[in-house]
Biopython code that builds the backbone (N, CA, C, O; Angstrom):
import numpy as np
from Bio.PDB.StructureBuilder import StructureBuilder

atoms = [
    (1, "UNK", "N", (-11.157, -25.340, 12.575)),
    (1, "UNK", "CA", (-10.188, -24.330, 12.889)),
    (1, "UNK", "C", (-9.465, -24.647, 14.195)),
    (1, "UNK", "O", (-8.358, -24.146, 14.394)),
    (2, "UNK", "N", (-10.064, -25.499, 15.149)),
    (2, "UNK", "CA", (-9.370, -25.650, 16.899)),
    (2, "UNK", "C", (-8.209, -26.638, 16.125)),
    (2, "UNK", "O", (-7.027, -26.302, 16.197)),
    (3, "UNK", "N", (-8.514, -27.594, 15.548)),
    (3, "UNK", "CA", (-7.330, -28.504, 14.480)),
    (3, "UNK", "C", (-6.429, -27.405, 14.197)),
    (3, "UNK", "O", (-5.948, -26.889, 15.206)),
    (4, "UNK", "N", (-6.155, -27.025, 13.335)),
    (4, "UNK", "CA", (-5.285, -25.954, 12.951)),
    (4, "UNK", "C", (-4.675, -25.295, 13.835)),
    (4, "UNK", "O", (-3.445, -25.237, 13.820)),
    (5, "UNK", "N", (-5.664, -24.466, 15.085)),
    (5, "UNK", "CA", (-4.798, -23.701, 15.745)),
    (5, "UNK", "C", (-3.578, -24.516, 16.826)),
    (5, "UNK", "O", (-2.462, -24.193, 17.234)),
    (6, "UNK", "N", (-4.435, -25.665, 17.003)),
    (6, "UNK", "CA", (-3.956, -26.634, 18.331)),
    (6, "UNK", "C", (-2.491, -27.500, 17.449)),
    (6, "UNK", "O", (-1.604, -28.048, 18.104)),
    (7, "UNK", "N", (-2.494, -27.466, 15.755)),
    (7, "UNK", "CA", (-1.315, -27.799, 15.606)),
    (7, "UNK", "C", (-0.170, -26.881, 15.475)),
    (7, "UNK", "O", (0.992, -26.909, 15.882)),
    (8, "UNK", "N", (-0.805, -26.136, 14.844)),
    (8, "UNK", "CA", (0.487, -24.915, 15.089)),
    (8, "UNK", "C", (1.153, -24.390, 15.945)),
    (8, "UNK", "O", (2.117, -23.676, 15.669)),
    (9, "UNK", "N", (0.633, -24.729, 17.551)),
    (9, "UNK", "CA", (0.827, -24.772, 18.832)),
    (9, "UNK", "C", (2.189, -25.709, 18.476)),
    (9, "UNK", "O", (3.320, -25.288, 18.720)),
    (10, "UNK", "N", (1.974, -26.853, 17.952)),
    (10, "UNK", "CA", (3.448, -27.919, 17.993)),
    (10, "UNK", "C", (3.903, -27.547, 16.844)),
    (10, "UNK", "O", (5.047, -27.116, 16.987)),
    (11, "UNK", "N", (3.583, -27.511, 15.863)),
    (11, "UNK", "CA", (4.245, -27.059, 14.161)),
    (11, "UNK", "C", (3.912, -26.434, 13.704)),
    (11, "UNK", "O", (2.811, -26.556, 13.168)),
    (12, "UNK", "N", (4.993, -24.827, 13.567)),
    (12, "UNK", "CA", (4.191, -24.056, 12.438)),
    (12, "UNK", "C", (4.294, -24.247, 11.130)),
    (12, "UNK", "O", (4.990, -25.223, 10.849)),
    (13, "UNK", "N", (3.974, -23.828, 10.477)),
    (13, "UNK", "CA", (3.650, -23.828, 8.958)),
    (13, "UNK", "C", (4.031, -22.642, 8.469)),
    (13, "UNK", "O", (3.923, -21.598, 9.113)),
    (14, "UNK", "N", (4.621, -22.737, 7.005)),
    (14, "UNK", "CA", (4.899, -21.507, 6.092)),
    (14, "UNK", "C", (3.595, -20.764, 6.084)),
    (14, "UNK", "O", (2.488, -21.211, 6.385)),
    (15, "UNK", "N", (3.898, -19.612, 5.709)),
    (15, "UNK", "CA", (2.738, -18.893, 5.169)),
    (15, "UNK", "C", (2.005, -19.524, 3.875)),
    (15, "UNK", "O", (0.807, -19.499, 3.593)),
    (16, "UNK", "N", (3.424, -20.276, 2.958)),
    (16, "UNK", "CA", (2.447, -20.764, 1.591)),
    (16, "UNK", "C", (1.981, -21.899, 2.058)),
    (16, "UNK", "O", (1.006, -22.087, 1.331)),
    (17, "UNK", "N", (2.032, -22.734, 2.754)),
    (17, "UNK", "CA", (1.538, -24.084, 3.675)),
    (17, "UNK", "C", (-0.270, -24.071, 4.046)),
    (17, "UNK", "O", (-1.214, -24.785, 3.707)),
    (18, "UNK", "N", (-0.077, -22.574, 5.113)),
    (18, "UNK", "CA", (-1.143, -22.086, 5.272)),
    (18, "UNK", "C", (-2.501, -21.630, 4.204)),
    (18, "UNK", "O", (-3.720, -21.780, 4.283)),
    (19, "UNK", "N", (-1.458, -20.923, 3.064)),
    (19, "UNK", "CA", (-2.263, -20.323, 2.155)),
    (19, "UNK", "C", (-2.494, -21.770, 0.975)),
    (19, "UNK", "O", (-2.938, -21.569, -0.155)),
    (20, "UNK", "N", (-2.202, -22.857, 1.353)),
    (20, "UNK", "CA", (-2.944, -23.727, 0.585)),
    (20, "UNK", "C", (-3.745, -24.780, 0.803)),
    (20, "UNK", "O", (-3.689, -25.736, 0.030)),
    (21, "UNK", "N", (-4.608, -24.778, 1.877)),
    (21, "UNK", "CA", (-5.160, -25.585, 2.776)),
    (21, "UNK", "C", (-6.325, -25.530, 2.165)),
    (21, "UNK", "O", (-7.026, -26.541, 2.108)),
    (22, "UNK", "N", (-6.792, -24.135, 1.511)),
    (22, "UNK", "CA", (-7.911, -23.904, 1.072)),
    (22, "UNK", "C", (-8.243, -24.859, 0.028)),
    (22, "UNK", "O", (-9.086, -25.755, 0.075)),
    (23, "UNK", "N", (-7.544, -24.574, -0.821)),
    (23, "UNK", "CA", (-7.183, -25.177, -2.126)),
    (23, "UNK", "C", (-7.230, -26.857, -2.255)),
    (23, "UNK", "O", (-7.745, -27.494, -3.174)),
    (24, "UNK", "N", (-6.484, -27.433, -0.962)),
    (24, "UNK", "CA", (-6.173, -28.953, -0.934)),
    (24, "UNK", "C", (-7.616, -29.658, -0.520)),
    (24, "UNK", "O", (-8.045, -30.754, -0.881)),
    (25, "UNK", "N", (-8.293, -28.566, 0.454)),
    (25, "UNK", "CA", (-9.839, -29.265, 0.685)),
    (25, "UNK", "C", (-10.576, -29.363, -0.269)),
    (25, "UNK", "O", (-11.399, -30.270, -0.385)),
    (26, "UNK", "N", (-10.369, -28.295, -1.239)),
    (26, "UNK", "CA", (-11.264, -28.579, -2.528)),
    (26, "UNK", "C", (-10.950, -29.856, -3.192)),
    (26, "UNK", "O", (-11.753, -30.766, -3.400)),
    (27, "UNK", "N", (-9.628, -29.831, -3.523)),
    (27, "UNK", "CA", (-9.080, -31.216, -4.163)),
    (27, "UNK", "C", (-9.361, -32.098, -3.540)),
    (27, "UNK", "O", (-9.771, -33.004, -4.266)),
    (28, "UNK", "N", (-9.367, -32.493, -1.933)),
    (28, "UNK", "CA", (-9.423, -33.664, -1.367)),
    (28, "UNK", "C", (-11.215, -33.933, -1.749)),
    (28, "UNK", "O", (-11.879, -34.969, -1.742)),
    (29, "UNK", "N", (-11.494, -32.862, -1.984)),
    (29, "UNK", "CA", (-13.371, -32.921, -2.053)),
    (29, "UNK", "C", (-14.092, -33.768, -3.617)),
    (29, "UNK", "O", (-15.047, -34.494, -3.893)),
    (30, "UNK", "N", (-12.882, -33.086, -4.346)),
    (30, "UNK", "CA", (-13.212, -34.153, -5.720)),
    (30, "UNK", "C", (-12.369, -35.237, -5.693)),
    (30, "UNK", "O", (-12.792, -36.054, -6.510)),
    (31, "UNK", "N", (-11.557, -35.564, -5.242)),
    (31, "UNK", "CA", (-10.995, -37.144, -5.487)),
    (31, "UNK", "C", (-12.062, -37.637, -4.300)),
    (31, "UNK", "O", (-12.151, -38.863, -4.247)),
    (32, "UNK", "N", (-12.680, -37.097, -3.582)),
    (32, "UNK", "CA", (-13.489, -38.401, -2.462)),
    (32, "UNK", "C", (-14.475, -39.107, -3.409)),
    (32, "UNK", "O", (-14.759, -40.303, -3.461)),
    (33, "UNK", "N", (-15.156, -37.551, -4.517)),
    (33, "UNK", "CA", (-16.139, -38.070, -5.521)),
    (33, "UNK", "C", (-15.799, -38.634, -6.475)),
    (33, "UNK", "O", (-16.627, -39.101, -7.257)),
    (34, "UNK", "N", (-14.676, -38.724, -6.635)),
    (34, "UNK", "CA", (-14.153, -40.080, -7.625)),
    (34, "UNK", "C", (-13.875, -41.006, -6.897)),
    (34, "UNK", "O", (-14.574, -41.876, -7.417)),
    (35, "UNK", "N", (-13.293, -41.569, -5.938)),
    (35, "UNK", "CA", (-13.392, -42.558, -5.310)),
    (35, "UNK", "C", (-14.714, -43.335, -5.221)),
    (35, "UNK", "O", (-14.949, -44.393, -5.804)),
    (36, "UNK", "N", (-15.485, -42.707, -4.464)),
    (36, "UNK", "CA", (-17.092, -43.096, -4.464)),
    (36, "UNK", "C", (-17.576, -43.530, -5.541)),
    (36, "UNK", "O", (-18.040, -44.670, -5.587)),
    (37, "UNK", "N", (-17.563, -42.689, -6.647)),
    (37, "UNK", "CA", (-18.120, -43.340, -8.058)),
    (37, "UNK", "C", (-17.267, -44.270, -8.566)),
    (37, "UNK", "O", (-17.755, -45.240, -9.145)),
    (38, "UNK", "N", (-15.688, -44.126, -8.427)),
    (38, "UNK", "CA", (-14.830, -45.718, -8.634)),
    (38, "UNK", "C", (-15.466, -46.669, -8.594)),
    (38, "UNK", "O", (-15.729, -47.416, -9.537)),
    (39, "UNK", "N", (-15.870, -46.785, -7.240)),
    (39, "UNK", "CA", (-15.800, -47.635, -6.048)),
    (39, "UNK", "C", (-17.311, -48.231, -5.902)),
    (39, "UNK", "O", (-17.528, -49.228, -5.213)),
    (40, "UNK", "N", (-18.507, -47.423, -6.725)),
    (40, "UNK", "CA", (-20.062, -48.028, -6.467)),
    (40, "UNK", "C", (-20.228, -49.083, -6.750)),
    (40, "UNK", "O", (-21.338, -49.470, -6.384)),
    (41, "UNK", "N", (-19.440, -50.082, -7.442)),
    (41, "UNK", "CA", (-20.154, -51.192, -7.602)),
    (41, "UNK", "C", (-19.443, -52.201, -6.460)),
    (41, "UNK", "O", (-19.895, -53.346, -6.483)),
    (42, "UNK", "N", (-18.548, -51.978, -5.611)),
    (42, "UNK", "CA", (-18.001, -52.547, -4.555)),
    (42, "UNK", "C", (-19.066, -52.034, -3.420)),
    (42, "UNK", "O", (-19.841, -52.841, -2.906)),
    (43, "UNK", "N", (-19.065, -50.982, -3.143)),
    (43, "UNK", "CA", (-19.850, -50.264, -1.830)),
    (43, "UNK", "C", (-21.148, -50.199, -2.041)),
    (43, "UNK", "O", (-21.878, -50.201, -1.050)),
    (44, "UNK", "N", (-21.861, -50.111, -3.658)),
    (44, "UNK", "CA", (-23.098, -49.870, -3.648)),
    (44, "UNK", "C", (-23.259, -47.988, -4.371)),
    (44, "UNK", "O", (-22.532, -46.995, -4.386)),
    (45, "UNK", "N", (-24.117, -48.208, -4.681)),
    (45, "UNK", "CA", (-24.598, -46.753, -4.916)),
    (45, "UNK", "C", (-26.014, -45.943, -4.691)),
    (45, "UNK", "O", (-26.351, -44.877, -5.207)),
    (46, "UNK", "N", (-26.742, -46.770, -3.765)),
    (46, "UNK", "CA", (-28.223, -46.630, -3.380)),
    (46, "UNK", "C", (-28.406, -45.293, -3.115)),
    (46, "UNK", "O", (-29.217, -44.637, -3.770)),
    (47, "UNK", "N", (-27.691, -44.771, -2.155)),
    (47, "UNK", "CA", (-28.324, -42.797, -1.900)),
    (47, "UNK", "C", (-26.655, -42.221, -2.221)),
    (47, "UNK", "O", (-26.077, -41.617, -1.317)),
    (48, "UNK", "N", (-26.090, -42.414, -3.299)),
    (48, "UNK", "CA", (-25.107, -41.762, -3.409)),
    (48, "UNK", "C", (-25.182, -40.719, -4.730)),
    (48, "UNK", "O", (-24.186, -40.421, -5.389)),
    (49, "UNK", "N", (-26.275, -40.315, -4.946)),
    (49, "UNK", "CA", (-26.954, -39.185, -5.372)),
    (49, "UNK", "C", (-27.529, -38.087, -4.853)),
    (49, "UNK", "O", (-27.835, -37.027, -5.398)),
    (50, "UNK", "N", (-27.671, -38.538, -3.476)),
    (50, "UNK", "CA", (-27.316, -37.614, -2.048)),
    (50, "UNK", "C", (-26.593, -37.321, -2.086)),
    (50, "UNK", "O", (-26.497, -36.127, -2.372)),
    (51, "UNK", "N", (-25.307, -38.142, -1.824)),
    (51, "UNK", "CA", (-24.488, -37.667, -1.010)),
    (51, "UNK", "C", (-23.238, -37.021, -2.199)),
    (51, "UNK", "O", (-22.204, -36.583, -1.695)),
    (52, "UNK", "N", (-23.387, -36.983, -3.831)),
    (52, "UNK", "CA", (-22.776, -36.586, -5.074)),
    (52, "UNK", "C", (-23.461, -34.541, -4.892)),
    (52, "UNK", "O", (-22.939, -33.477, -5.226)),
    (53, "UNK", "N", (-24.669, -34.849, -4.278)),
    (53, "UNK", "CA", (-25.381, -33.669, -4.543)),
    (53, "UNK", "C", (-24.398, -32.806, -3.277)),
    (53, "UNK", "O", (-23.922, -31.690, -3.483)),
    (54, "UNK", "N", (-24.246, -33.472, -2.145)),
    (54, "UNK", "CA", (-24.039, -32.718, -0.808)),
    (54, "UNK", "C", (-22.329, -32.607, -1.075)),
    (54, "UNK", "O", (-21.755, -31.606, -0.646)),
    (55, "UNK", "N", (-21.582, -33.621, -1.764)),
    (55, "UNK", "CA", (-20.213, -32.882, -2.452)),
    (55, "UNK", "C", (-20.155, -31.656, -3.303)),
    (55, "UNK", "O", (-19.227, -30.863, -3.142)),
    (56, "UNK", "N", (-21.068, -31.449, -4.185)),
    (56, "UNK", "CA", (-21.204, -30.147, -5.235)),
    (56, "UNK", "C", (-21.311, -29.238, -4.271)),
    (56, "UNK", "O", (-20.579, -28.248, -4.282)),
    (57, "UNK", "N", (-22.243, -29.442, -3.289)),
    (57, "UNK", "CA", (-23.051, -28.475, -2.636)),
    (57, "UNK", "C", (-21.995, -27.701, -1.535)),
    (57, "UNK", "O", (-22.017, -26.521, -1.184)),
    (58, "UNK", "N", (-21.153, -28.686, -1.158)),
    (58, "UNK", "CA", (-19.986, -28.147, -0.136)),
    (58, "UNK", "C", (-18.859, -27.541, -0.769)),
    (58, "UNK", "O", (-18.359, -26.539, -0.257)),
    (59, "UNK", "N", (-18.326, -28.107, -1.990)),
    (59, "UNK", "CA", (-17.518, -27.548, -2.910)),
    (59, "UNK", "C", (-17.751, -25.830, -3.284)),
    (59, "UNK", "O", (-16.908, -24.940, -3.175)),
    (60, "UNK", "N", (-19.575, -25.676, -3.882)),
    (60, "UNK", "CA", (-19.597, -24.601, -4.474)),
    (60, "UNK", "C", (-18.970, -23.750, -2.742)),
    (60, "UNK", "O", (-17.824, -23.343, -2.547)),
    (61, "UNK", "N", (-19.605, -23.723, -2.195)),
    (61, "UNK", "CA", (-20.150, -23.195, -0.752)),
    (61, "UNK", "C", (-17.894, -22.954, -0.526)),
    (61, "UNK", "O", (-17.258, -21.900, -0.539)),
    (62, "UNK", "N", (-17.557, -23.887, -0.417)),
    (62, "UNK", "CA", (-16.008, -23.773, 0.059)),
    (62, "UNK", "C", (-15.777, -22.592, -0.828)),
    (62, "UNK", "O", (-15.523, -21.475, -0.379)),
    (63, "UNK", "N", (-15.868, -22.866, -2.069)),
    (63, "UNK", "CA", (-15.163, -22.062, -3.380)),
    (63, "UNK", "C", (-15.792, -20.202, -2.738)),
    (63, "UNK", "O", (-14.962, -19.298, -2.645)),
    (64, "UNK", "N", (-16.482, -20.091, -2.574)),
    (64, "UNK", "CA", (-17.242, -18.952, -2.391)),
    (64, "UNK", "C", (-16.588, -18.481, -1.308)),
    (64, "UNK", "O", (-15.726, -17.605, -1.370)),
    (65, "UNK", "N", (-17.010, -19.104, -0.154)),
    (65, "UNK", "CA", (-15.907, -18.396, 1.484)),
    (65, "UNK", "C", (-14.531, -18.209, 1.353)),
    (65, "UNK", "O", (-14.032, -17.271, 1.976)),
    (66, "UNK", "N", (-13.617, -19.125, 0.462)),
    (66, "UNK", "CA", (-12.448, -19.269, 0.127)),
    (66, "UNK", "C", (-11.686, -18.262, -1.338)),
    (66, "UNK", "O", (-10.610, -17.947, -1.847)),
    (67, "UNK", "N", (-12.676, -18.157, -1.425)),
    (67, "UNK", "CA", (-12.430, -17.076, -2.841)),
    (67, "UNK", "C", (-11.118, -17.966, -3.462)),
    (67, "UNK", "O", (-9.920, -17.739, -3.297)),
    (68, "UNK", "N", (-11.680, -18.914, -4.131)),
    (68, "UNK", "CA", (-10.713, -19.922, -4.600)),
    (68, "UNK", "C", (-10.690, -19.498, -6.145)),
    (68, "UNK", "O", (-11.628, -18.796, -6.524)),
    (69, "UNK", "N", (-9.809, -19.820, -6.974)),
    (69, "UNK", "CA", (-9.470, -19.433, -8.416)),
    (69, "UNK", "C", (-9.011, -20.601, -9.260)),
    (69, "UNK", "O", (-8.707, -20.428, -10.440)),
]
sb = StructureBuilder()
sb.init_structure("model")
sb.init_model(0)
sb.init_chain("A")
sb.init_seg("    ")
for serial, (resi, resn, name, xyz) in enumerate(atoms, 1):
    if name == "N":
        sb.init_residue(resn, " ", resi, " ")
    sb.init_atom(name, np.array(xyz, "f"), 0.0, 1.0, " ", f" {name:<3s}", serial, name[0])
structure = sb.get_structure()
């Protein structure tokens, strides 16, 4: 949130700008988990059943505080 407030200090943003930030973290949250699973046989996939679990886990958790639809 200090991100956000400290840019709007230099650029504000629409209200619909604002009101979709929510939304874009979710999205940015599943393309990271497609990337990753793209990408396991380049990077590996040793504890990325961790870290598949700790994407769901932040997703549900966003969706809930965010009252996303």
């Amino acid at each position: 949130m200090i991100f956000l407030e400290s840019y709007l200090k230099i650029k504000p943003l629409s209200d619909i700008d604002l009101a979709s930030i929510s939304t874009f973290v979710a999205i940015r949250e599943i393309w990271l988990v497609g990337l990753h699973t793209g990408n396991s046989e380049v990077w590996g996939a040793n504890n990325y059943g961790d870290h598949f679990s700790g994407n769901l886990k932040f997703l549900k958790e966003w969706y809930e505080e965010n009252d996303i639809r």
